[in-house]
C-alpha positions, 0 to 999 in steps of 0.5 A: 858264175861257174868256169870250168877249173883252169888248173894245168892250162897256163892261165890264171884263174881270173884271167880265165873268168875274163876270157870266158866273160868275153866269149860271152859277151863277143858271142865269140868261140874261145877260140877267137877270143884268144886271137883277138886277146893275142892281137890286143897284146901285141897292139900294146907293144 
């Protein structure tokens, strides 16, 4: 698998694999990834 190269983006390397597995997998944009991540974390609060 090839992910772009996530330098300077504030994200960790296999978080970005993660993110980009889920975009996949959801059939989602990043960007609905992100908020469904960002709700996800705040559920777990």
């Amino acid at each position: 698998m090839q992910i772009s190269h996530p330098a300077g983006n504030g994200v960790a390397g296999w978080k970005h694999a993660v993110l980009h597995f889920l975009r996949l997998h959801m059939d989602a944009t990043l960007q609905e990834v992100l908020d469904w991540a960002e709700e996800m974390e705040r559920v777990r609060a």
